[in-house]
C-alpha positions in Angstrom: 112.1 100.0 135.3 109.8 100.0 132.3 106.7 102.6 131.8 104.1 100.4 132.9 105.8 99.8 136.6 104.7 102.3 140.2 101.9 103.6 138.2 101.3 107.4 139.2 98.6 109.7 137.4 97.1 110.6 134.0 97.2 112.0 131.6 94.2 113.8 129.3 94.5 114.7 125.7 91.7 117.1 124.1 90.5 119.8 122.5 88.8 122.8 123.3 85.8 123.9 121.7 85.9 127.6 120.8 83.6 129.2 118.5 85.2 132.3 118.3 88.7 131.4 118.2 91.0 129.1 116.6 91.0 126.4 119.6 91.0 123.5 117.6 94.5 121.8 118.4 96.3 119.5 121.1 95.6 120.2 125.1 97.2 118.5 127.4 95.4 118.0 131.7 97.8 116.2 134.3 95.7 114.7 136.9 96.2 116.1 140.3 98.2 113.5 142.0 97.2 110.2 141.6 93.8 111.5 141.7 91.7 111.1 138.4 89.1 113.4 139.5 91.2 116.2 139.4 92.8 117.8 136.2 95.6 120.5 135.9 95.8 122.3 132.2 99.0 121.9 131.3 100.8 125.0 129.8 99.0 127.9 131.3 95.8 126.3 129.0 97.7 127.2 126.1 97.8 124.3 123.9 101.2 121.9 123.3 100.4 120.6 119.8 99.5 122.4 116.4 99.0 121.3 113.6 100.3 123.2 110.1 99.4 120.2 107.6 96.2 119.0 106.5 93.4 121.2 107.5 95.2 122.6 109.7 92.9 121.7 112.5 92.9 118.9 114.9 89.9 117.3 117.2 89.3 114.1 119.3 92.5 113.4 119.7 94.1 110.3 121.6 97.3 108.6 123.1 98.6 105.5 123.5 101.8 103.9 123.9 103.7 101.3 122.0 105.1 98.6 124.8 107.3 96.9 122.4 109.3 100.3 121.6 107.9 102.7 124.4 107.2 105.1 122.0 104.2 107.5 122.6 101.8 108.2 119.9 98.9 111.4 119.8 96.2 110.5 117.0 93.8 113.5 116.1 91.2 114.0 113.1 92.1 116.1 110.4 89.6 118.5 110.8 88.7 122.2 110.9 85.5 123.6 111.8 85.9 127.0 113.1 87.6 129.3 110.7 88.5 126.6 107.9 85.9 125.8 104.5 82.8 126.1 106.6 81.6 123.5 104.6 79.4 122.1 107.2 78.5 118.4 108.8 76.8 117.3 105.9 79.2 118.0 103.4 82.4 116.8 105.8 80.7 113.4 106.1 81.2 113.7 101.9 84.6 115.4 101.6 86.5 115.8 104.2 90.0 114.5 105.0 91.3 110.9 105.6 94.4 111.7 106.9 94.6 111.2 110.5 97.7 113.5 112.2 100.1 111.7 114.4 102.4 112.9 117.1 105.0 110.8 118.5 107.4 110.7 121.8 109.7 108.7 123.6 109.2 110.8 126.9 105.4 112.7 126.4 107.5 116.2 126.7 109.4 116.5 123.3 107.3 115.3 120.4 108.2 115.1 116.8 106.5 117.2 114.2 102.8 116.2 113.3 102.8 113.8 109.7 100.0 112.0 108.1 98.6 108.5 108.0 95.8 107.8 105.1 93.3 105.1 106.0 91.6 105.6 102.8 95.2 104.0 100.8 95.5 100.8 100.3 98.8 98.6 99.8 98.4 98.9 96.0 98.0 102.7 96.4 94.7 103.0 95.3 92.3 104.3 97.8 89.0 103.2 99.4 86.1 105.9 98.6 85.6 107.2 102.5 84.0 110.4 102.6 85.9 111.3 106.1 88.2 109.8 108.8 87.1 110.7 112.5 87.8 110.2 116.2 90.3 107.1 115.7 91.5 105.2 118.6 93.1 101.5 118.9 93.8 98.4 121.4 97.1 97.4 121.2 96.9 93.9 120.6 99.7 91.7 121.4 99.2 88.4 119.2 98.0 90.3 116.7 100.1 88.8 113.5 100.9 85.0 113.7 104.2 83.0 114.7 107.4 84.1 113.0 106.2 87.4 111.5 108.8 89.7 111.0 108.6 92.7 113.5 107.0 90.8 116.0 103.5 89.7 116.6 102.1 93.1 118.1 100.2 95.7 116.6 97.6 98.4 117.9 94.2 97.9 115.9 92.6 100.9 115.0 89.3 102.1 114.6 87.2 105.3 113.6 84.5 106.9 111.8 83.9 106.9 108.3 81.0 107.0 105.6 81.9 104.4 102.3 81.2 105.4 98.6 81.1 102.6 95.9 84.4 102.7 93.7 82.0 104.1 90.9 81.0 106.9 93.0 84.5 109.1 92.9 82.5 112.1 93.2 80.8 111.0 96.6 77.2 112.1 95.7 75.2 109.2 97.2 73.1 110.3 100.2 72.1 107.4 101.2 75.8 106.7 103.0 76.1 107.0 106.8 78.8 106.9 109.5 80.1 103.4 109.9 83.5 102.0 112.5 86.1 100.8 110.2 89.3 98.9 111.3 93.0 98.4 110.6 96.1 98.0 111.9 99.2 99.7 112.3 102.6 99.5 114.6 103.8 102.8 114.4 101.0 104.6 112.7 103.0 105.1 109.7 102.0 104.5 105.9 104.4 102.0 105.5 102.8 99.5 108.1 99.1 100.3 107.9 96.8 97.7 106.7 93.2 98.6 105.6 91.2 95.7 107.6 87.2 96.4 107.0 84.2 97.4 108.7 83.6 96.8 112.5 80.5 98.6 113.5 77.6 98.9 111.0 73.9 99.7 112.8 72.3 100.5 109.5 72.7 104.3 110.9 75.4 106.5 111.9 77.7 105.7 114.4 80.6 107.4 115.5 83.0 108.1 118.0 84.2 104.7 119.7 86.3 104.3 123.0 86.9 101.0 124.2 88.5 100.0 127.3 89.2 95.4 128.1 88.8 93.8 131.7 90.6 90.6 132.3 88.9 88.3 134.0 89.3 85.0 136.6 89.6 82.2 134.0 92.2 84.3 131.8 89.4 85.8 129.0 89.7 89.2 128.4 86.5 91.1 128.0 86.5 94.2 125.8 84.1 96.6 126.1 82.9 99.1 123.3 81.3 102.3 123.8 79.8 104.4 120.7 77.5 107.2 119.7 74.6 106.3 118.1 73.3 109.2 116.1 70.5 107.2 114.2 68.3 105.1 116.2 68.2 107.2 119.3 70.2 104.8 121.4 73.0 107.7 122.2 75.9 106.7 123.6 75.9 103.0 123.9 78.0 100.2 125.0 78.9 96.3 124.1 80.7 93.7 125.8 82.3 90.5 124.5 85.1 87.8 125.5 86.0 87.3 121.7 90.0 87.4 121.6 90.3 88.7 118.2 87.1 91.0 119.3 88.0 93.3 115.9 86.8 90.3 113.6 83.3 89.9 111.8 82.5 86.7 113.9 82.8 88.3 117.1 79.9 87.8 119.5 78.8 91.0 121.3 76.2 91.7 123.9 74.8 95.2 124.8 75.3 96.8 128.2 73.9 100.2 128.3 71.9 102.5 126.2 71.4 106.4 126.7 74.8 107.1 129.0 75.1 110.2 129.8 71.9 111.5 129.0 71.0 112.6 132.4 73.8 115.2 131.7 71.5 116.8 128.6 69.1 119.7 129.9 66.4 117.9 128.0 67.6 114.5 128.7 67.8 113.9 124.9 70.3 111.0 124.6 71.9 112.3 121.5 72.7 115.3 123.6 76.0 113.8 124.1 79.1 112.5 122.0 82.8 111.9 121.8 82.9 109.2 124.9 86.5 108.3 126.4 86.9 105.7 128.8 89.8 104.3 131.2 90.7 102.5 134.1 91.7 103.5 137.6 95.5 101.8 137.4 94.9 100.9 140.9 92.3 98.1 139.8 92.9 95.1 140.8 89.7 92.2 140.2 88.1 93.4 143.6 84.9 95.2 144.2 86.8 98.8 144.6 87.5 98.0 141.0 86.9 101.5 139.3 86.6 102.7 135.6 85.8 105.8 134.2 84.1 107.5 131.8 84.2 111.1 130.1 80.7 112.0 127.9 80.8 115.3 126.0 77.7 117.6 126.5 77.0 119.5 122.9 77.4 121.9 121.3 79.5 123.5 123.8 79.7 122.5 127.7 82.3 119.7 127.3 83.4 116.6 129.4 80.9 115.4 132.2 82.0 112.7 134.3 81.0 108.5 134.6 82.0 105.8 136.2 81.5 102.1 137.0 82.5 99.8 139.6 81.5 96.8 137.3 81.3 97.7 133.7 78.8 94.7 133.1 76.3 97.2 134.9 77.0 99.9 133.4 78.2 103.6 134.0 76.4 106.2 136.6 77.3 109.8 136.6 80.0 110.9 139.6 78.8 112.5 142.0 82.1 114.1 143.7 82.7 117.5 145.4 86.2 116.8 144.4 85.8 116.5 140.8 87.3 119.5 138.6 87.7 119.8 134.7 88.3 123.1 133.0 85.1 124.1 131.1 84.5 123.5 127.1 87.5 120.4 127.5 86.2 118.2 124.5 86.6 114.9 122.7 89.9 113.6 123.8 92.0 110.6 125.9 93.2 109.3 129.0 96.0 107.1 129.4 98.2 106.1 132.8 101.6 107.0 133.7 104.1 105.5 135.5 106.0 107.8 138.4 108.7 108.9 136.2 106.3 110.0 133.9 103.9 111.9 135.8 107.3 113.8 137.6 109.0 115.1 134.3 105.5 116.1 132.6 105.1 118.0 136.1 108.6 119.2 136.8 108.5 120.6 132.5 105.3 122.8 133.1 106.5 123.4 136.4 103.6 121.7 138.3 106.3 120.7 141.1 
């Protein structure tokens, strides 16, 4: 039986924002059941991954899984804001790391020690001026490379936040740079097989922060969905839609969905009141109208996750309105993925959740 067979549960990965403390490493939330309405902190609440490299902090975090290998991978920014330089936003946009730290598993209860991937380097070993690397996620994408190439044709492409300085600008002082979604790919998220691809997402303003979740449909098209923060134009979190198989390339066609999700969440209703979006699927779905996707906004500075979800993404997302939902307060920026049965039992049976 491979890992994507008698699906069973989720899995979260986040952060916790905590002013006051050093919070900013790796949590872990088991679904309750099958139930993705319902999380369990794993480990008493006490995180399960630090990191010692880098910064020494780690936010937005996400997992995925290789289905060529099987191997789990946990992605997180290289980034600390409470009790590291205190530099500020304006000045992490500028200079911060482009290291992203990676985690990796074969059974998402022993995990290796965190290393670093550098999406500024380039196969020559020069680097690209980028003033940050944030909140990277990636589609696993399995014609990626052509017929024959050696390795296989698989590879996750990746995507995150990053502001770009000319190559005469070492020093990074041009302020009139903003956050723009860069690509590459990768197919263990190691240096060795990382390639630089280009920019996917430029508004003209900042925009950070992408999830993106695909939907196969009747005729055999697969239609990827895209959800980002706007922080320039007042759009908030938005999402786009489009059937492009090779969806990360400039020539892809793509239609907007929604503007302003989550907003409703914001005491104000201010749509840039909310960041950090993370979006999956209920395994269960199966092309039907009790189709069901899901989608995790993050109230700022400090209230955390607040619950979407869709039963047709082309319409967008609605908040949930569930008495059964539960999500321990301040859980930030993170990633969902789906287990299989086996799984979901040995994450439980390790933190002794059965």
């Amino acid at each position: 039986m491979t890992a994507t067979d008698s699906p069973f549960g989720y899995l979260l990965v986040h952060f916790i924002e905590d002013p006051d403390g050093y919070a900013e490493k790796i949590y872990m939330d088991l679904s309750d059941g099958d139930n993705p309405r319902r999380w369990i902190p794993l480990n008493d609440g006490k995180p399960i991954l630090t990191s010692t490299i880098g910064t020494t902090g780690v936010r937005d975090p996400h997992i995925i899984r290789n289905p060529q290998t099987g191997t789990w991978y946990v992605i997180a920014t290289d980034l600390r804001v409470f009790g590291g330089d205190n530099a500020g936003w304006f000045e992490w946009t500028r200079h911060a790391s482009t290291n992203l730290i990676i985690w990796e598993s074969d059974d998402l209860v022993h995990w290796s020690e965190p290393r670093m991937l550098d999406v500024s380097r380039k196969p020559d070993d020069t680097h690209l001026e980028l003033g940050m690397a944030w909140a990277c996620e990636c589609l696993w994408v399995p014609d990626y490379y052509p017929e024959g190439h050696e390795g296989g044709r698989g590879a996750f492409v990746m995507y995150w936040s990053s502001t770009i300085f000319n190559d005469d600008d070492p020093d990074h002082t041009d302020d009139g740079v903003y956050c723009t979604v860069l690509w590459g790919a990768t197919t263990d998220f190691t240096q060795q097989t990382y390639e630089y691809g280009g920019v996917f997402i430029d508004t003209g303003g900042d925009s950070i922060d992408t999830t993106m979740v695909q939907r196969p449909l009747p005729d055999g098209v697969v239609r990827t969905y895209c959800i980002t923060k706007d922080n320039s134009f007042g759009n908030g979190i938005w999402m786009d839609s489009t059937d492009a198989r090779r969806w990360w390339e400039p020539d892809a066609q793509w239609t907007c969905v929604q503007k302003h999700i989550g907003a409703g969440y914001v005491p104000d209703g201010n749509p840039e009141g909310v960041e950090g979006p993370a979006v999956f699927a209920n395994h269960h779905n199966d092309g039907s109208d009790a189709d069901e996707w899901y989608l995790f906004v993050d109230v700022i500075p400090s209230i955390g996750y607040q619950p979407m979800r869709s039963n047709n993404l082309d319409s967008g997302f609605v908040p949930l309105d569930s008495p059964d939902y539960y999500l321990s307060e301040h859980t930030k920026h993170g990633g969902v993925t789906s287990l299989a049965k086996e799984e979901y039992d040995r994450i439980a049976s390790e933190y002794g959740l059965q």
